[in-house]
C-alpha positions as CSV (number, residue, x, y, z in Angstrom):
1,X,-29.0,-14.6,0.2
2,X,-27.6,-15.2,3.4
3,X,-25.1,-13.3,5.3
4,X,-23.0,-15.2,8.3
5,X,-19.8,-13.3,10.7
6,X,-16.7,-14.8,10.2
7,X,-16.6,-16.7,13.0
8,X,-14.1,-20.2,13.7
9,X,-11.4,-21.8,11.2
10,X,-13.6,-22.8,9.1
11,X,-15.1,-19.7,7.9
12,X,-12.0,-17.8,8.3
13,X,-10.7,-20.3,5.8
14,X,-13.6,-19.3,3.3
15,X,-12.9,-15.7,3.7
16,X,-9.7,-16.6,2.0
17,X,-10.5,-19.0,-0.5
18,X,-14.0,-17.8,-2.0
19,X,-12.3,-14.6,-3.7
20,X,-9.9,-16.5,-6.3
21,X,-12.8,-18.1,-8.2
22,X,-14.1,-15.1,-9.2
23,X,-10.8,-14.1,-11.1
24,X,-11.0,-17.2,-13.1
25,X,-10.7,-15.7,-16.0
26,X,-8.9,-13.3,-15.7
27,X,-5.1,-13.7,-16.6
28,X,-3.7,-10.5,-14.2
29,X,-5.3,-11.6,-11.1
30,X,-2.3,-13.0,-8.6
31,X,-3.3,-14.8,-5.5
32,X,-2.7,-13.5,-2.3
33,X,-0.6,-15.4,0.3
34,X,-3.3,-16.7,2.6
35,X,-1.1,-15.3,5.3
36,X,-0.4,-11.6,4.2
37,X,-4.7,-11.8,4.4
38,X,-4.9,-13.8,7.8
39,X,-2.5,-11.6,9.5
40,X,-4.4,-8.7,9.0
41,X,-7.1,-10.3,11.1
42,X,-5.2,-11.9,13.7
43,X,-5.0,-9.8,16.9
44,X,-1.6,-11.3,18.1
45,X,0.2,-10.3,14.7
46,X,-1.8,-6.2,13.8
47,X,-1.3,-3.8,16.4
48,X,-4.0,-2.3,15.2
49,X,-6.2,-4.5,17.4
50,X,-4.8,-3.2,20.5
51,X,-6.9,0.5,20.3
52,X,-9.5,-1.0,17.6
53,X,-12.4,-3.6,16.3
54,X,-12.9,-5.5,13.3
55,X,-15.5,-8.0,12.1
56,X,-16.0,-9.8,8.9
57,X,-19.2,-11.4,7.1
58,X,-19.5,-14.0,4.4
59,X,-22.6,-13.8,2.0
60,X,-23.9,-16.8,0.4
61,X,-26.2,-17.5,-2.2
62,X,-29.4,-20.0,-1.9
63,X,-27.8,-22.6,-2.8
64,X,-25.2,-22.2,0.0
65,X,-22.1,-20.9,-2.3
66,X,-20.2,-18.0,-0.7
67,X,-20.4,-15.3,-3.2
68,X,-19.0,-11.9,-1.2
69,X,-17.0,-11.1,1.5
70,X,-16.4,-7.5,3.3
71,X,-14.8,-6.5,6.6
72,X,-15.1,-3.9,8.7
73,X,-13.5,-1.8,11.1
74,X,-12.7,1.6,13.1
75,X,-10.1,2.5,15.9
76,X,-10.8,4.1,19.2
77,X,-8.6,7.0,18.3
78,X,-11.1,8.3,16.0
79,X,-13.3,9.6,18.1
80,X,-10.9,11.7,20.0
81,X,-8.8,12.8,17.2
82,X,-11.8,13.4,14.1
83,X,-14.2,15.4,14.2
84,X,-16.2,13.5,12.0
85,X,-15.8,9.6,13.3
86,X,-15.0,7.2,10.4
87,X,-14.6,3.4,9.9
88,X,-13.5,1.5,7.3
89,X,-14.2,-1.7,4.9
90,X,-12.1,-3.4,3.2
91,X,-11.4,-7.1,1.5
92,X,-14.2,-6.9,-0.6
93,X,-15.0,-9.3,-3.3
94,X,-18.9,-9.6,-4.5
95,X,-20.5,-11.6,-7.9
96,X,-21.3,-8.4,-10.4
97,X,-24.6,-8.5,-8.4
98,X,-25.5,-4.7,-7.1
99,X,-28.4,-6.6,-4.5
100,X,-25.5,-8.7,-3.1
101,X,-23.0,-5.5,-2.9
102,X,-25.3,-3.7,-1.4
103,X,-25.9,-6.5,1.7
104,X,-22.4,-6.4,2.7
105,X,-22.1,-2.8,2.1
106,X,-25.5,-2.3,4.4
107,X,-24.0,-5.1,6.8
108,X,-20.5,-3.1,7.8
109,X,-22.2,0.2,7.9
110,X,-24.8,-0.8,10.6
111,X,-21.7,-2.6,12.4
112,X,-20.1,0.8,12.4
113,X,-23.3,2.8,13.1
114,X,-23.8,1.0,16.2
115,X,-20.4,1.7,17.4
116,X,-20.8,5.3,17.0
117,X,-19.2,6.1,13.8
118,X,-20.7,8.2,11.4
119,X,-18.7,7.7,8.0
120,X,-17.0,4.6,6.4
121,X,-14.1,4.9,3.9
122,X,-13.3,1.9,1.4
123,X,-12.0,-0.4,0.1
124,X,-9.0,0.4,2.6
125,X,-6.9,-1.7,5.2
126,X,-7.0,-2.0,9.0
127,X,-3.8,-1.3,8.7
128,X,-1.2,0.6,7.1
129,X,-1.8,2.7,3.8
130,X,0.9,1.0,1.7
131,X,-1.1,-1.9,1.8
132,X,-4.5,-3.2,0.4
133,X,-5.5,0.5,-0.2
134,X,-7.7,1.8,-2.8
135,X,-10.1,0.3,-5.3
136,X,-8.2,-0.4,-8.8
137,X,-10.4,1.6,-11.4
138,X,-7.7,2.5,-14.5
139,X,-4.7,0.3,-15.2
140,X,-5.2,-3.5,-14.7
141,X,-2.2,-4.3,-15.3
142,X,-1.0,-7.1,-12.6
143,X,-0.5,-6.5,-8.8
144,X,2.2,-5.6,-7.1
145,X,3.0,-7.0,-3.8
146,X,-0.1,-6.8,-1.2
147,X,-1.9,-3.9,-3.5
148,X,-5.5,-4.1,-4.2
149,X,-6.7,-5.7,-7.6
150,X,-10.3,-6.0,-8.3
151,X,-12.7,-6.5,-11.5
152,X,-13.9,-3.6,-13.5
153,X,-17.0,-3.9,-12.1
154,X,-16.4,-3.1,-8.5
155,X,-16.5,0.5,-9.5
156,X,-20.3,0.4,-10.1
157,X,-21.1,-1.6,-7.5
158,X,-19.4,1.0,-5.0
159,X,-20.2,4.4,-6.4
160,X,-24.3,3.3,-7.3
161,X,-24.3,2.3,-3.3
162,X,-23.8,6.2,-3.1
163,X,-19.9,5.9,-2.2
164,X,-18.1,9.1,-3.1
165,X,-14.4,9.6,-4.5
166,X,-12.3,11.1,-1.0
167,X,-9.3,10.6,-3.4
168,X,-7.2,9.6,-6.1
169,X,-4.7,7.6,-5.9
170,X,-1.8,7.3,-8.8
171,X,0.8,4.7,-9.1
172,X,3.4,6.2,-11.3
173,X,5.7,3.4,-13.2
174,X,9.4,4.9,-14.6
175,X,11.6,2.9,-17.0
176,X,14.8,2.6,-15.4
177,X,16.7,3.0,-18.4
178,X,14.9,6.5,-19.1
179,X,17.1,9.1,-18.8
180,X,16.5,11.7,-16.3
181,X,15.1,15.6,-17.4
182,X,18.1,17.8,-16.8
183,X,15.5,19.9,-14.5
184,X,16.2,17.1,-12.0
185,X,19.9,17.0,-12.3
186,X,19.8,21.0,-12.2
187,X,17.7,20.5,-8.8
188,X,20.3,18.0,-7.6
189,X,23.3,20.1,-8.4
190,X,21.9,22.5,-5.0
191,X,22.3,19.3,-2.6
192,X,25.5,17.9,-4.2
193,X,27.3,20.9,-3.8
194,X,26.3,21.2,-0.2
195,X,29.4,19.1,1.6
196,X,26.9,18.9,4.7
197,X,24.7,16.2,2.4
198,X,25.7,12.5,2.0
199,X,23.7,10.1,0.2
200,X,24.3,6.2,0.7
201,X,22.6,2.7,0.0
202,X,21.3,0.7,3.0
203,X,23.8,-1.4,4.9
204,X,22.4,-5.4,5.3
205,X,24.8,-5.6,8.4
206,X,23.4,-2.5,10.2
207,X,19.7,-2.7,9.9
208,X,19.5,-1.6,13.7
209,X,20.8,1.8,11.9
210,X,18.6,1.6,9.2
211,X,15.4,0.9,11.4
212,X,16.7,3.7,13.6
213,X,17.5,6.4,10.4
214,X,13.8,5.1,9.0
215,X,12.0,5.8,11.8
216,X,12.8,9.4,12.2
217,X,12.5,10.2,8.7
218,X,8.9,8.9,8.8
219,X,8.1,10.2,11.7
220,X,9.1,13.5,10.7
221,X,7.6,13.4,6.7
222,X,4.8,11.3,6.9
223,X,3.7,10.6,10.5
224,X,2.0,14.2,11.0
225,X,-0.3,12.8,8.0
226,X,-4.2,12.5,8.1
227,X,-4.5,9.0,8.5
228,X,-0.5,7.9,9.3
229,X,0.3,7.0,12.5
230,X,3.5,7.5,14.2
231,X,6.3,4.7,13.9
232,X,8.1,3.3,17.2
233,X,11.1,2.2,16.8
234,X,10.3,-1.2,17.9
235,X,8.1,-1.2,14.7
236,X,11.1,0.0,12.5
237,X,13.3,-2.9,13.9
238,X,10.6,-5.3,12.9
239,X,9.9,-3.8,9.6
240,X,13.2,-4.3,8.4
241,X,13.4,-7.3,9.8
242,X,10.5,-8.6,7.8
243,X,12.3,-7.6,4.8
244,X,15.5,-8.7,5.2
245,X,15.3,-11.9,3.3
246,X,14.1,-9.3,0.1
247,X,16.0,-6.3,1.1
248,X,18.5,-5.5,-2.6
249,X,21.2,-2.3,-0.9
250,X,20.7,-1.2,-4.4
251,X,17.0,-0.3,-4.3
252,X,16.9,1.3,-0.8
253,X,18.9,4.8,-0.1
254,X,19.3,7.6,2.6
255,X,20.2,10.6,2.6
256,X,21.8,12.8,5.7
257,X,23.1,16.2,6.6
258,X,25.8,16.2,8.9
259,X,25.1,12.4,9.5
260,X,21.7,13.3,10.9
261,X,19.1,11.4,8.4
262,X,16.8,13.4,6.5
263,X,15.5,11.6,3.6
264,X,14.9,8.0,2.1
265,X,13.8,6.3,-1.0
266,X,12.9,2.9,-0.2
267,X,12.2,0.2,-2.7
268,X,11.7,-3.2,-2.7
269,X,11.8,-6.2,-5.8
270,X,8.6,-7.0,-6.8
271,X,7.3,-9.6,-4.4
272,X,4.7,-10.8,-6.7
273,X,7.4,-10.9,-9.7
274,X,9.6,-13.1,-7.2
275,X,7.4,-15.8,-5.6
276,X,3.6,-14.7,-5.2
277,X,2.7,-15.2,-8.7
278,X,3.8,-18.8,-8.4
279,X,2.3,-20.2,-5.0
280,X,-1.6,-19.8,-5.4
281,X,-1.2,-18.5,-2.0
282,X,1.1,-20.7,0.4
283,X,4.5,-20.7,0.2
284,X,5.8,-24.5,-0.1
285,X,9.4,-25.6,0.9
286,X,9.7,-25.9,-3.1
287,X,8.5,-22.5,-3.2
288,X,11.3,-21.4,-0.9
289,X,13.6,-22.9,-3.4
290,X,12.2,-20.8,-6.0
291,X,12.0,-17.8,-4.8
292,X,15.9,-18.2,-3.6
293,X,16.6,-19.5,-7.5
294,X,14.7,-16.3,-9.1
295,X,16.6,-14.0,-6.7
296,X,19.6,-15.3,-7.8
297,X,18.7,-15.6,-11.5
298,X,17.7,-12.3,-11.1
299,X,14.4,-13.0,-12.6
300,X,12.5,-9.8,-11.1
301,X,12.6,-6.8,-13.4
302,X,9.9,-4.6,-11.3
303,X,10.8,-2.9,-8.0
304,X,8.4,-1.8,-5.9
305,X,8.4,2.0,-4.2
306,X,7.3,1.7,-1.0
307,X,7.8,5.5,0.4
308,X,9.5,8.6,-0.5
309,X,10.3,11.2,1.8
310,X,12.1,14.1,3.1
311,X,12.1,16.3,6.5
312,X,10.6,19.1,6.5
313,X,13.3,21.3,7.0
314,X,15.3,20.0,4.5
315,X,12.4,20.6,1.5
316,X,13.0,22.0,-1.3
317,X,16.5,22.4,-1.1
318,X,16.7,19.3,-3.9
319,X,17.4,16.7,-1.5
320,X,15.0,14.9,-3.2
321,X,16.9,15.2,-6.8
322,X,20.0,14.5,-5.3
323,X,18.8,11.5,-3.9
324,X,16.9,10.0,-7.0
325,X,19.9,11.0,-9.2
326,X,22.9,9.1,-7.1
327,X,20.3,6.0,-6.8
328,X,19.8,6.2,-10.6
329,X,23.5,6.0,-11.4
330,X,23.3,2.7,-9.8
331,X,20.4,1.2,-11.3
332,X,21.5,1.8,-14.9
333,X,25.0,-0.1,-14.3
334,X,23.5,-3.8,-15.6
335,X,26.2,-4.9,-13.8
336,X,24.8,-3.8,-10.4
337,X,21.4,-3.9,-11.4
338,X,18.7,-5.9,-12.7
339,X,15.1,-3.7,-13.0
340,X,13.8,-2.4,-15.5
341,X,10.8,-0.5,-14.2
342,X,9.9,1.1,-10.9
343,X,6.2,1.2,-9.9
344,X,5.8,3.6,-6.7
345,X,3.1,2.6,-4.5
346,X,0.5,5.4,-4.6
347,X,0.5,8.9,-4.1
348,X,-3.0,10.7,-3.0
349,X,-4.1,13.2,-5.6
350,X,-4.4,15.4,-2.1
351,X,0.0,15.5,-2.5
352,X,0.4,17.8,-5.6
353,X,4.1,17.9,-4.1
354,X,4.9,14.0,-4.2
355,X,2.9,14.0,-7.4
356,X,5.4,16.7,-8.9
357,X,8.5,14.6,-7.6
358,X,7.1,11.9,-9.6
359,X,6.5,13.2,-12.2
360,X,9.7,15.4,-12.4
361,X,11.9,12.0,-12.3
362,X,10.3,10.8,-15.3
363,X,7.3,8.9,-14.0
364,X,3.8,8.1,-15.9
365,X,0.5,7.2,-14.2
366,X,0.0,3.3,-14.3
367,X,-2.7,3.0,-12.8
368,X,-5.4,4.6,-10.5
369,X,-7.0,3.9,-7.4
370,X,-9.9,5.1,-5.6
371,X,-10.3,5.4,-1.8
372,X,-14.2,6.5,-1.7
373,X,-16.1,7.6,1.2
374,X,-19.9,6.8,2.7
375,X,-21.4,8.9,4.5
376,X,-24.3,7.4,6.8
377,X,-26.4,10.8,7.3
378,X,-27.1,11.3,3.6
379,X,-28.0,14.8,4.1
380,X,-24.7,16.0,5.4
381,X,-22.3,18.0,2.7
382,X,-19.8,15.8,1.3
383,X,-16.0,16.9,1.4
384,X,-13.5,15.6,-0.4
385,X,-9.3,15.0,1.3
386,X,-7.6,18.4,1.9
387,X,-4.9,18.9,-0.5
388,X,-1.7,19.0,1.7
């Protein structure tokens, strides 16, 4: 076996394209867009480049075939901020072969090592959590938009390396037409009868607004977060720019007090559902025309939780319920509405709270995700996420 960076077009092109072939057979596997992959690896489109590295290797067997791929990465801020410095890999796709696993594995960690850092977590993203997160070990079921899917065997090949389970991760999947437990509407009645609180969809014509009401939310509920990073509002502006063309008013709410934003439920349709699925992995001018005609037939039935959140200040006073319950009314009117299921994108088993939320509204786990961890001095004690 032979293991080569990524280095020019060419092999950046193989990065992409080895990993399909070895989903062949198997009917749940959706194809990335080559871009949503690229991007991630191009410094003028991730911030994430500009306070951290990344490198990438292709293994190939004797006969020349590329047969795994792995990346890794770290940023800067780690080694101020942690006490323990930790990197990252991610993008992995191996043959069920643990020798060839355990190359790429070896290949990042020395990458790392030599940069200082003592730990690597994967399969995780230089990026954002709510995106290419976790390693898929219950519930292959299909893929929502830009979440990890992976073959069974993946979790052998990681945890016989000697990666260890940091955490859980649960996506919990709620029929829409489920009615809600009365606990939640008893939770909501607290909110709705304070005249302070307003709840309301997302206005198209005012993302600037939205952006603006988004940013502080996060910044406020998630942002203090091991591993979440503060949001500019430059970033906000952009984010809802790039979903604009998906954006449904009906599937993304806020709520305020006294105007002031506090909470937000953000959804989006299933990307995958809507146009992924279709495009083994570039989206044609006759895709574009497809995606429009299965928006407008109203062909996706899945949408996607991004985040959930609420200020601190305002927990526990059933904001939350309130918000879930006024959003609810909305998707059970077929004539506003066309979902049948929400999947929320994953909550850390180290969140009892979110877990509750999501379980209170009537949601099931769907499926599970690991985010393991490797330490590189094997004689150090191995702790798991705090619970928050």
């Amino acid at each position: 076996m032979k293991i080569l960076p990524v280095v020019g077009k060419e092999l950046e092109q193989l990065f992409i394209t080895m990993a399909p072939a070895l989903y062949r057979d198997d009917p749940h596997y959706i194809r990335p867009f080559d871009s949503d992959v690229h991007h991630v690896f191009d410094p003028l489109v991730n911030p994430r480049f500009e306070n951290g590295h990344c490198a990438r290797w292709l293994l190939h067997d004797d006969a020349g075939r590329a047969i795994g791929r792995i990346a890794a990465f770290y940023s800067l801020d780690t080694f101020e901020r942690d006490e323990l410095p930790v990197g990252g890999c991610g993008f992995f796709e191996c043959i069920d072969d643990q020798r060839a696993a355990d190359i790429l594995f070896d290949t990042a960690k020395e990458w790392l090592s030599k940069a200082g850092i003592q730990a690597m977590d994967g399969p995780i993203n230089f990026g954002n959590r709510e995106r290419w997160w976790g390693l898929l070990v219950d519930g292959f079921h299909p893929p929502c938009y830009c979440c990890n899917y992976n073959p069974p065997y993946y979790q052998q090949l990681f945890e016989h390396y000697g990666f260890e389970v940091f955490f859980k991760q649960f996506t919990y999947r709620r029929e829409i037409a489920t009615k809600l437990s009365s606990r939640i509407g008893e939770k909501a009645i607290h909110a709705m009868k304070d005249t302070g609180y307003t709840f309301a969809p997302i206005d198209r014509i005012r993302l600037d607004k939205a952006a603006a009401d988004f940013c502080t939310v996060y910044n406020e509920a998630w942002a203090k977060h091991e591993g979440v990073s503060p949001m500019s509002l430059e970033d906000a502006n952009k984010l809802m720019q790039s979903m604009k063309p998906i954006i449904d008013p009906n599937i993304i709410w806020f709520a305020y007090h006294h105007e002031q934003p506090v909470a937000f439920w953000v959804n989006i349709p299933d990307v995958n559902q809507l146009i992924v699925k279709y495009m083994n992995g570039r989206l044609t001018p006759l895709g574009k025309i497809r995606f429009i005609w299965n928006r407008w037939t109203k062909r996706c039935k899945t949408m996607f939780g991004i985040v959930f959140g609420v200020v601190p200040a305002h927990q526990r006073k059933g904001v939350e319920a309130a918000l879930v319950v006024t959003a609810t009314k909305v998707l059970q009117d077929p004539s506003r509405s066309q979902y049948e299921e929400v999947q929320m994108n994953w909550i850390g088993d180290f969140n009892p709270k979110m877990m509750n939320v999501a379980r209170h509204i009537g949601g099931s786990v769907y499926k599970t995700h690991h985010t393991y961890r490797y330490l590189f001095d094997r004689t150090q004690p191995f702790e798991r996420h705090p619970i928050l």
